[in-house]
N, C-alpha and C positions, 0 to 999 in steps of 0.2 A: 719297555715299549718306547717307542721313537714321541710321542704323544710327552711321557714321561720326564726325557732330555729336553726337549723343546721347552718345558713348565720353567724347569731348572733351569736354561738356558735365558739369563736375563742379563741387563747390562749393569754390573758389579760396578760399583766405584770405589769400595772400600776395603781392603784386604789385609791380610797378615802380613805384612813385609817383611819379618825375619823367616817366614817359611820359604825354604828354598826352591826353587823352580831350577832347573838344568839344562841346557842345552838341548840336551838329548830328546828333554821333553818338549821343547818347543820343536825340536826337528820332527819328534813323530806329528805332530800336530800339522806340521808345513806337509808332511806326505800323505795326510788327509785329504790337504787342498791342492796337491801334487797329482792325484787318482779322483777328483772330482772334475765336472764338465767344464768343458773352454770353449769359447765360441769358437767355430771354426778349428776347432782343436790345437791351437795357436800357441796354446799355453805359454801363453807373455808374462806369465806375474812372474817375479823375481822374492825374495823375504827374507830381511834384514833379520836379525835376531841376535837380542841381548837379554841375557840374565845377570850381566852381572851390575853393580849398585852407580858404580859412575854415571856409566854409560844408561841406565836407567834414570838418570836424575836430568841428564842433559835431553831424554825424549820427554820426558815428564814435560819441562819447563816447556814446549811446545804444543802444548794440549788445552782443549776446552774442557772443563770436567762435565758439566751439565746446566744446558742451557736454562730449563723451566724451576733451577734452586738457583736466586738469582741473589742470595747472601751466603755462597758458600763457594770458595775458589778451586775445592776438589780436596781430595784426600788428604791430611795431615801425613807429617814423618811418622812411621809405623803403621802407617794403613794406605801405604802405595803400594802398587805393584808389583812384585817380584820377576817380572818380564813382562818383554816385549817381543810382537813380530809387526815391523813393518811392512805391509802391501806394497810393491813397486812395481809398475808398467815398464816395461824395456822397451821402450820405443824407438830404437834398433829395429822391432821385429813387427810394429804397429802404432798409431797413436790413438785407437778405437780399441777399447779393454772391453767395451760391452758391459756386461753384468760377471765378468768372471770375479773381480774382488768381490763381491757379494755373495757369489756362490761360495766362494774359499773362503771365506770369514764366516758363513755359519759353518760348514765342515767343519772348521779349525774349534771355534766354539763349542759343536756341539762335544767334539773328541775332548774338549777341555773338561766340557761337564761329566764326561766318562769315568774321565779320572779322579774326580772329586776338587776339581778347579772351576774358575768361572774367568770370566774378561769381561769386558767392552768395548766395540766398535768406534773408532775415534774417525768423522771425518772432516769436523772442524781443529786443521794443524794448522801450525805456522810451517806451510812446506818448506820455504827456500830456509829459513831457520834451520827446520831439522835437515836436510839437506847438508848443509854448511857444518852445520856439530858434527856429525855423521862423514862428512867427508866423503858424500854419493857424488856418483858422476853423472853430467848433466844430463846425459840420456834415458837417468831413473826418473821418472814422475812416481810421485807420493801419493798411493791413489788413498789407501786407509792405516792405522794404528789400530790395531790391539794390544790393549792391557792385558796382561793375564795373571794372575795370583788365586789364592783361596782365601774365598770369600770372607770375607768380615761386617756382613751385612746381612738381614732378611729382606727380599723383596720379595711382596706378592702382587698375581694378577688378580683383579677387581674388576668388573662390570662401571664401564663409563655410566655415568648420571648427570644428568643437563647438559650433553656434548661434550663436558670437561674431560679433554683428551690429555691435559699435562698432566705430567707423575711428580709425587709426591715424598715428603718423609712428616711421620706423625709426629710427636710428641715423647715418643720410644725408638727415634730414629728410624723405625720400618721405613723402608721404601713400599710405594704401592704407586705400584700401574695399570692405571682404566684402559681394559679394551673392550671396542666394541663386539656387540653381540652377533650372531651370524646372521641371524634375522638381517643385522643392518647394513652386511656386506656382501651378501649374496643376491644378487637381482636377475632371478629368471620369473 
């Protein structure tokens, strides 16, 4: 059930790094969000994609890992990602993306979860950095980063308590995520 995917579907920060990831597999993942909606049916995203460890290290160094763990710089060597797809606007054909990366990054995601992978959503980048490593031309804007690998982490959702909306890691490393309840965001 899609209910299912969506549980599974959380933002990983800690993975297998020797598990391999393929190209192949990030491409079916990009023809997820190649067959999902466009504003305007525009279909502007363009997507970078690396699997391999260089070229992984040089997007990594460009990355927030997470903002609310404010003693931890993001994954160690062996628990980074084993690929990457970069979101890019081709602003060639638009400089108004709308909500298309968004819509293509859960696609992308949820097809990750299908497989038995997981990612996270980066939209805190150093652009013109990754740009420049990357050797994009200037008419790509960097809209998002996805990590992708298998997971090396638990994370569960939790019911928010006193408003406290930041996520967490306990004492056993879980990750845990407060969301609120429907009661609180549904207003008819």
């Amino acid at each position: 059930m899609l209910k299912d995917l969506i549980l599974k579907n959380r933002s990983y920060r800690r993975f297998y790094q020797d598990y391999k990831i393929s190209i192949e597999d990030l491409t079916e993942l990009v023809d997820l969000a190649r067959l999902s909606a466009s504003g305007r049916n525009l279909q502007a995203l363009k997507y970078y994609l690396s699997a391999d460890s260089s070229t992984n290290e040089k997007i990594f160094s460009t990355l927030a890992w997470a903002g609310y763990l404010k003693n931890w710089d993001g994954p160690e060597e062996g628990e980074r990602p084993s690929g990457y797809i970069i979101i890019l606007g081709d602003t060639r054909l638009t400089n108004n993306f709308m909500c298309d990366h968004g819509i293509a990054s859960q696609s992308m995601l949820l097809g990750a979860v299908e497989k038995g992978l997981g990612g996270c959503i980066f939209a805190s980048v150093k652009r013109e950095k990754l740009k420049e490593l990357l050797k994009l031309e200037d008419y790509f804007e960097v809209l998002l980063v996805l990590a992708i690998g298998k997971p090396k982490e638990k994370v569960v959702v939790e019911d928010v308590i006193d408003d406290d909306i930041k996520y967490y890691r306990d004492e056993n490393q879980i990750h845990h995520v407060p969301k609120r309840s429907l009661d609180e965001i549904i207003i008819s």
